[in-house]
C-alpha positions in Angstrom: 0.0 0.0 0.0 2.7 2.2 1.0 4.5 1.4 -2.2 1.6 2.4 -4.0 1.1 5.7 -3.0 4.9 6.1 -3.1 4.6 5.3 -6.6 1.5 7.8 -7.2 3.5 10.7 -5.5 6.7 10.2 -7.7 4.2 10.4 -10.8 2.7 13.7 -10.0 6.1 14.9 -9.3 7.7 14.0 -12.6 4.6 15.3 -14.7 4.9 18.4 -12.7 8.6 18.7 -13.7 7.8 17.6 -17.0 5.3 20.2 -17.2 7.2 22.8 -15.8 10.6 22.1 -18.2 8.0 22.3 -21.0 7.3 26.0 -19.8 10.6 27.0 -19.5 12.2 25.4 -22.3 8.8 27.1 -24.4 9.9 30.5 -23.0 13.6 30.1 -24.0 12.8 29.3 -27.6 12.7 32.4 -30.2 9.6 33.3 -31.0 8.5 33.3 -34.9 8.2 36.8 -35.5 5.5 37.7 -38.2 7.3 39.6 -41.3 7.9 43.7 -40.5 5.8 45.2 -43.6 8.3 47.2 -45.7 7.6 50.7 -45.9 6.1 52.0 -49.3 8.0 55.3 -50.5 5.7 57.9 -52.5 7.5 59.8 -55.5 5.7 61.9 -57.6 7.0 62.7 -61.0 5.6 65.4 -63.4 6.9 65.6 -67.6 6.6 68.8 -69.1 5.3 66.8 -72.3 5.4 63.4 -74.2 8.4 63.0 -76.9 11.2 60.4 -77.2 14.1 61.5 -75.2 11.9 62.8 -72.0 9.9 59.8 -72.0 13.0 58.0 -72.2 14.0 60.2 -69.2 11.3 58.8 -67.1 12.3 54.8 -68.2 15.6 56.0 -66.7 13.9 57.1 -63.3 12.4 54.1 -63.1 15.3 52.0 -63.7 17.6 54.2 -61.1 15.0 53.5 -58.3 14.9 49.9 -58.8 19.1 49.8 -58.9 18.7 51.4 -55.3 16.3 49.0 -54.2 12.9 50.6 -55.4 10.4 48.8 -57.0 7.1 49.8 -58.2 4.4 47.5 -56.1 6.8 46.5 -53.6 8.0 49.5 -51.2 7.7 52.6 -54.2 4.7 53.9 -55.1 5.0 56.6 -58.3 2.4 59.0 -59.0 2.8 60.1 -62.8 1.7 63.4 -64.3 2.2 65.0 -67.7 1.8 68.4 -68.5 1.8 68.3 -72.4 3.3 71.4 -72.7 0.7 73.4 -70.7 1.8 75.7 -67.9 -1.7 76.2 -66.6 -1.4 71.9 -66.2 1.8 72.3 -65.1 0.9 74.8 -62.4 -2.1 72.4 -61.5 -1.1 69.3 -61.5 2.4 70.4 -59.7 0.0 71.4 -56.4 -1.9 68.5 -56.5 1.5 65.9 -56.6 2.6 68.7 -53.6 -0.9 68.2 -51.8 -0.5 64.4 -51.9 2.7 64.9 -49.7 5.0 62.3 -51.3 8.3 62.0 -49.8 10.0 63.5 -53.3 9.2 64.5 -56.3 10.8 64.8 -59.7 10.4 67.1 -62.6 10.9 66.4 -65.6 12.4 69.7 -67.9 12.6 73.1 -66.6 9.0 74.2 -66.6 7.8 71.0 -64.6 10.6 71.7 -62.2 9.5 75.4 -62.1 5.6 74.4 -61.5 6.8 72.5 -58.2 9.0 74.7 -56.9 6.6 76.9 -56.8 4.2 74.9 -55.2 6.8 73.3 -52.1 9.4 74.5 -50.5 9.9 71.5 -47.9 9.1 68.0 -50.3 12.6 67.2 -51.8 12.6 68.2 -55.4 14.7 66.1 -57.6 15.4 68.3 -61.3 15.8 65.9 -64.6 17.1 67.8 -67.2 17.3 70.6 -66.1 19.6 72.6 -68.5 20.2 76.0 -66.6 19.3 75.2 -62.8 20.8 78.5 -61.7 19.5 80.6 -64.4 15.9 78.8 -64.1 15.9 80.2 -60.5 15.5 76.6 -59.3 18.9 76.9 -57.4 21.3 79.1 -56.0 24.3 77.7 -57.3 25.1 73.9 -59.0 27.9 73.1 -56.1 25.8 74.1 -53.2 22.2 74.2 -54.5 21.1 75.5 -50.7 17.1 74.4 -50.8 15.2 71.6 -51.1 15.8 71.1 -54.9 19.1 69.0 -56.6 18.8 66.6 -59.3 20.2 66.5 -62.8 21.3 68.7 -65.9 21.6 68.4 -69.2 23.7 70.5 -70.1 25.3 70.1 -73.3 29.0 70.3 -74.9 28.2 72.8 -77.3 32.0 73.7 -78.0 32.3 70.1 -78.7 29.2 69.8 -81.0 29.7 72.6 -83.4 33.5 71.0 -83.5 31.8 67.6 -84.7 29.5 69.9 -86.6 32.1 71.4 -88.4 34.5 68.1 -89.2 31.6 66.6 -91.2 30.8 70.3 -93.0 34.1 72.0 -93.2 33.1 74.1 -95.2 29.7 75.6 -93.2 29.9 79.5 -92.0 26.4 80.0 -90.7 24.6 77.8 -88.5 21.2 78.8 -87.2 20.0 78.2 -84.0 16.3 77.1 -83.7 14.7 77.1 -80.3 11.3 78.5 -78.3 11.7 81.7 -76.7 8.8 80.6 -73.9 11.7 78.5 -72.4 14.5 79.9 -70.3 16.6 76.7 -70.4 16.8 77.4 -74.3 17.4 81.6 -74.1 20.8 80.4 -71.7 22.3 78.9 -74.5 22.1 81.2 -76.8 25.2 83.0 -75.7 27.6 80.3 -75.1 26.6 79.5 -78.2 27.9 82.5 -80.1 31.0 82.9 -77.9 31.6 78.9 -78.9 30.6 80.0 -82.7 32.9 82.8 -83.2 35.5 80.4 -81.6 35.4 78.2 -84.8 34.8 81.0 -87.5 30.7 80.0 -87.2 28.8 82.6 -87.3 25.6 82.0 -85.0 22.1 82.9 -86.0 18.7 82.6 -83.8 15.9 81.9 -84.2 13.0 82.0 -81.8 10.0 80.7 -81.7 6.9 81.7 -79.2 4.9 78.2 -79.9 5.1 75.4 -82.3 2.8 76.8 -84.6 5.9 78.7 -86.2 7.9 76.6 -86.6 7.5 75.1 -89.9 7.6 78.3 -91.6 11.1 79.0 -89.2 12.4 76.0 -90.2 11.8 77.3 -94.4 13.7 80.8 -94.0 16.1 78.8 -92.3 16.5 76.6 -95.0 17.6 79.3 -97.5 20.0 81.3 -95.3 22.2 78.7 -92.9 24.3 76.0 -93.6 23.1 73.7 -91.0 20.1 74.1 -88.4 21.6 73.0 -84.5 18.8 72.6 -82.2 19.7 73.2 -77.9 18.1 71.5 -75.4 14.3 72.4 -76.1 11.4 70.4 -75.2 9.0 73.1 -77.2 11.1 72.0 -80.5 11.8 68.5 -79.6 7.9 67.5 -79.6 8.1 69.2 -82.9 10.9 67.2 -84.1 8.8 65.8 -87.0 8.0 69.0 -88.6 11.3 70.0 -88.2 12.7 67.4 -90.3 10.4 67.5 -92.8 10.4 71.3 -93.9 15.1 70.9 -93.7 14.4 68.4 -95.7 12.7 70.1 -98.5 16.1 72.3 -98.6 18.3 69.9 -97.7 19.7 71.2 -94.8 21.7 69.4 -92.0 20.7 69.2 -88.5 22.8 68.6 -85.2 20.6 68.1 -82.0 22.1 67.4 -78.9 20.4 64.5 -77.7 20.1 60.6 -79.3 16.6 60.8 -79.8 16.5 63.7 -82.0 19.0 62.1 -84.0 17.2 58.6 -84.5 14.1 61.1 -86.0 16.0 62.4 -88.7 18.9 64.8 -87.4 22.2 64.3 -88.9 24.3 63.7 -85.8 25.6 64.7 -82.2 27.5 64.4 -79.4 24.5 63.6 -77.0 24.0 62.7 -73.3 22.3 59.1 -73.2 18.4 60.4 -72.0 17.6 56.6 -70.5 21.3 57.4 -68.8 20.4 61.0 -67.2 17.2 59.1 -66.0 19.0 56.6 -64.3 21.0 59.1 -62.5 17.5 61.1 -61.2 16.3 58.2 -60.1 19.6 56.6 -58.0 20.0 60.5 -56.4 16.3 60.3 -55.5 16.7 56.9 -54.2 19.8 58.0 -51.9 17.5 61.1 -50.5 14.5 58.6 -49.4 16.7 56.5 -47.9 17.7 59.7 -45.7 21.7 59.5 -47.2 21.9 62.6 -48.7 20.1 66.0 -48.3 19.1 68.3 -51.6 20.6 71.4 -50.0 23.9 70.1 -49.9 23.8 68.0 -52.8 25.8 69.2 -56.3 23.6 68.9 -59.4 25.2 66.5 -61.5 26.8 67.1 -64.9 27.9 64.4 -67.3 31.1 65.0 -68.6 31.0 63.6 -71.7 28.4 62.5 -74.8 28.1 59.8 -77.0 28.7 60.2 -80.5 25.1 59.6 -82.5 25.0 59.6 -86.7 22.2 58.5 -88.5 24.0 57.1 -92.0 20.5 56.6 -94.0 20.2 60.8 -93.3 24.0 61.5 -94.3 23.0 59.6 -97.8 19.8 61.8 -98.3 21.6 64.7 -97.8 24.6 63.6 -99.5 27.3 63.9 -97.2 30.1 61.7 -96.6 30.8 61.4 -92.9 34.6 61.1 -92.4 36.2 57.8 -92.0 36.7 58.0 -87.7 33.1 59.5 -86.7 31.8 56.1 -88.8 34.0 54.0 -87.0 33.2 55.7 -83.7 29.4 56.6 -84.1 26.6 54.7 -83.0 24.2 54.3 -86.5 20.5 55.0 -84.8 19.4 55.5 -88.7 15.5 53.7 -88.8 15.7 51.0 -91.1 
């Protein structure tokens, strides 16, 4: 009897211990920890209009977020506006990207830029190409930009262009310069232009346009008095790129752009900055500001150093000119077969 109860004491004993090790042993195991939720970023992006080498701009963005870990869907959320070339739009649709209060935003040309500046001076604003940040009023200076506003420029090598311009028409003395006068990026290269001109024996001739509407009748004066048409960084002109070609066609007269795009749609060549390249850049500097590594204020704009060279043979044959030897072995051909 005694043994018994012996027995039935040493039971409850051991599943007391056993129940009490289970206890501890459960409290000294790592608990599964359900998955933190990552954090969605908001950028909000707004295109002065739609033509080739902005909206290759924008691909670029794209691209440069998802380098730095930002993908559309997963933790980046991009809210997309285009102004088609209407400053009224612009001014609109700039306060309501602003009143959505996403953690940056990008513009995309100088008068999309311009319409959010305007409309925030605390969201981070991230410029993609931007061709005269300082003269747009967008910045104070390129080193030290001082605000809430860094990005990208576009600056081009015009020295370098009208060089290039010059080696495949040695013999040109008058090149005219086609661009709108409602942009301010466009009216700031006029005069490096000339003092780059005069340089190389060019002389430089504007002309400015106040809408597209004028330009095809630009374009035929043009035709009878220049040697070769070289069009600046212009977004005005470059959605008018088409009518452009068509009317220096009808005289045969050259044209040196100074991006890829324009190029590929029938100008003669350049020495271009990659657009899907300057979009990659906006995008990776806008990535390093929402992660909190760098700060617009104390940011440089960045400028690309150099270009790539862009000649479209099936145009050199229409216009009958025979590009020298080393710009066809160095060139990329974006002729459309």
């Amino acid at each position: 009897m005694k043994n018994k109860r012996v027995m039935v004491i040493v039971g409850v004993i051991a599943l007391f211990l056993v129940g009490f090790l289970g206890i501890e042993l459960g409290k000294r195991q790592p608990q599964a920890q359900a998955p933190k939720k990552e954090t969605i970023k908001t950028v909000g992006v707004l295109q002065f209009v739609s033509h080739p080498a902005l909206d290759e701009i924008y691909e670029g963005i794209e691209a440069g977020l998802k380098e730095e870990g930002y993908k559309i869907g997963k933790n980046l959320k991009i809210e997309f506006k285009n102004g088609q070339a209407d400053q009224s739009k612009l001014t609109t649709m700039g306060q309501q990207l602003v009143d959505g209060k996403p953690d940056a935003v990008i513009g995309i040309a100088t008068l999309a830029a311009q319409a959010l500046a305007n409309a925030t001076k605390d969201i981070p604003i991230l410029l993609g190409a931007i061709t005269d940040p300082v003269g747009a009023g967008l910045v104070k200076n390129e080193e030290h930009p001082g605000g809430n506003i860094t990005g990208v420029s576009n600056k081009s090598p015009i020295k370098a262009q009208l060089e290039l311009a010059k080696q495949i028409l040695p013999n040109a003395k008058i090149v005219g310069v086609l661009y709108s006068s409602s942009e301010d990026n466009s009216k700031s290269q006029i005069e490096p232009l000339e003092k780059a001109g005069k340089d190389l024996g060019l002389t430089v001739k504007p002309y400015a346009v106040p809408s597209t509407n004028e330009i095809s009748t630009t374009v035929e004066v043009m035709g009878g008095a220049v040697d070769f048409i070289y069009l600046p960084s212009d977004n005005t002109i470059a959605s008018a790129m088409q009518t452009v070609v068509e009317q220096a066609n009808k005289t045969k007269t050259p044209i040196f752009p100074t991006v890829d795009t324009q190029v590929a749609e029938g100008g003669l060549a350049t020495l271009g900055i990659n657009q899907f390249d300057l979009g990659v850049q906006t995008g990776k500097m806008t990535a390093k500001i929402l992660k909190g590594e760098s700060d617009p204020a104390t940011t440089p704009i960045y400028i690309f150093k150099t270009g790539d060279l862009i000649i479209n043979k099936k145009q050199a044959e229409f216009l009958g000119i025979e590009l020298p030897q080393d710009i066809l072995e160095k060139g990329k051909d974006v002729s459309v077969k």
